[in-house]
C-alpha positions in Angstrom: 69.8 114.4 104.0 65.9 115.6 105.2 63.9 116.5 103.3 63.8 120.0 104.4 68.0 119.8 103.9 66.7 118.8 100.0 65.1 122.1 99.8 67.4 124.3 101.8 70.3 122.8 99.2 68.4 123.2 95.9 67.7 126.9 97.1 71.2 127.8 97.8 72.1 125.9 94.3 69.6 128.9 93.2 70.9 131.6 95.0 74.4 130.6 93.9 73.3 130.8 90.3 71.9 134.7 90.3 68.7 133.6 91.2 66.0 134.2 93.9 64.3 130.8 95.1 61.0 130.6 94.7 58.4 127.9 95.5 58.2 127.2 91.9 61.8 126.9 91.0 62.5 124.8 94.2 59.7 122.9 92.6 60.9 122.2 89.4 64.6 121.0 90.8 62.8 118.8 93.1 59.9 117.0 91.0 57.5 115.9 93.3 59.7 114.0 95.5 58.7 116.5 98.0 55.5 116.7 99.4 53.9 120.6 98.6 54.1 120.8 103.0 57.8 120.3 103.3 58.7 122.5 100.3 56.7 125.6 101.9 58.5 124.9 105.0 61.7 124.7 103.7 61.8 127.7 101.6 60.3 129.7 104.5 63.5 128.3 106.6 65.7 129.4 104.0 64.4 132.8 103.8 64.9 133.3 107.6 68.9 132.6 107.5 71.1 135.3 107.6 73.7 135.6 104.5 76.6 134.2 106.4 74.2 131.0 107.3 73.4 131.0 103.6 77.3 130.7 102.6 77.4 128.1 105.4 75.2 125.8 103.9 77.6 122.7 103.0 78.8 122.6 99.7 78.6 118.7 99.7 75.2 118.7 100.8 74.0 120.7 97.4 75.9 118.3 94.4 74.8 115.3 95.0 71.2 116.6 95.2 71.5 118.3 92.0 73.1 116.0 90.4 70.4 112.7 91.5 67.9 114.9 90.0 69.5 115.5 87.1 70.3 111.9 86.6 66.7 111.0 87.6 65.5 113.4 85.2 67.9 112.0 82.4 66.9 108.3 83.3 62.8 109.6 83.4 63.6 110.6 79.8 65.2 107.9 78.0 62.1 105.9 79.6 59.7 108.3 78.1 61.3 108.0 75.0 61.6 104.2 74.9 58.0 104.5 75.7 56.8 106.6 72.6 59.2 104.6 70.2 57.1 101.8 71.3 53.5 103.2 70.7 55.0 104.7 67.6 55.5 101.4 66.5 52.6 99.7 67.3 50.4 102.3 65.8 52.0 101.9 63.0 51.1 98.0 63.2 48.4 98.6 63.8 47.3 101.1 60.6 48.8 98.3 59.0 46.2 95.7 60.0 43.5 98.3 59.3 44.7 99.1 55.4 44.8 95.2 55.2 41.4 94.6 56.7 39.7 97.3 54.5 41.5 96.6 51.2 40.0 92.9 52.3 36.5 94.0 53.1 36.9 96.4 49.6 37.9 93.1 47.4 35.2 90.9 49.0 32.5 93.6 48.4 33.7 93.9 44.5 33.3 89.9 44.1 
């Protein structure tokens, strides 16, 4: 699938939900896989097709492309989450060594 297929799929995907596309909501389906270019193009292709070439648009071209980014989006999250987990604990080591090193200095200073 082009690129410019990408964009003509995720736009009927919005049509089909109630929706007019919009550069914006293309945008967010997308990501930035897309460079800003090909998504202007795109949508400007899409709003020059007649109705009956909007219902055309294949069916099997618009799920997989939804669903990769929904999946990519899914997989971008539990990484993002893995992520904070992981400076949430090391902060919290390293307040740890802090409280240690001042109570040190404080009992060192008192002797």
């Amino acid at each position: 699938m082009t690129p410019i297929e990408q964009v003509l799929a995720v736009a009927k995907t919005i049509v089909d939900s109630g929706k007019t596309p919009s550069l914006a909501l293309i945008k967010s389906k997308l990501g930035n896989s897309l460079p800003m270019p090909v998504l202007i193009q795109g949508i400007q292709r899409f709003k020059a097709l007649s109705k009956e070439e909007v219902a055309a648009l294949d069916a099997s071209y618009r799920l997989p492309v939804v669903l990769e980014q929904s999946t990519s989006a899914e997989t971008a999250l539990a990484q993002l989450q893995q992520q904070v987990h992981a400076l949430t604990q090391q902060q919290q080591e390293l307040i740890n060594r802090i409280s240690a090193l001042e109570a040190k200095l404080t009992q060192r200073d008192h002797h």
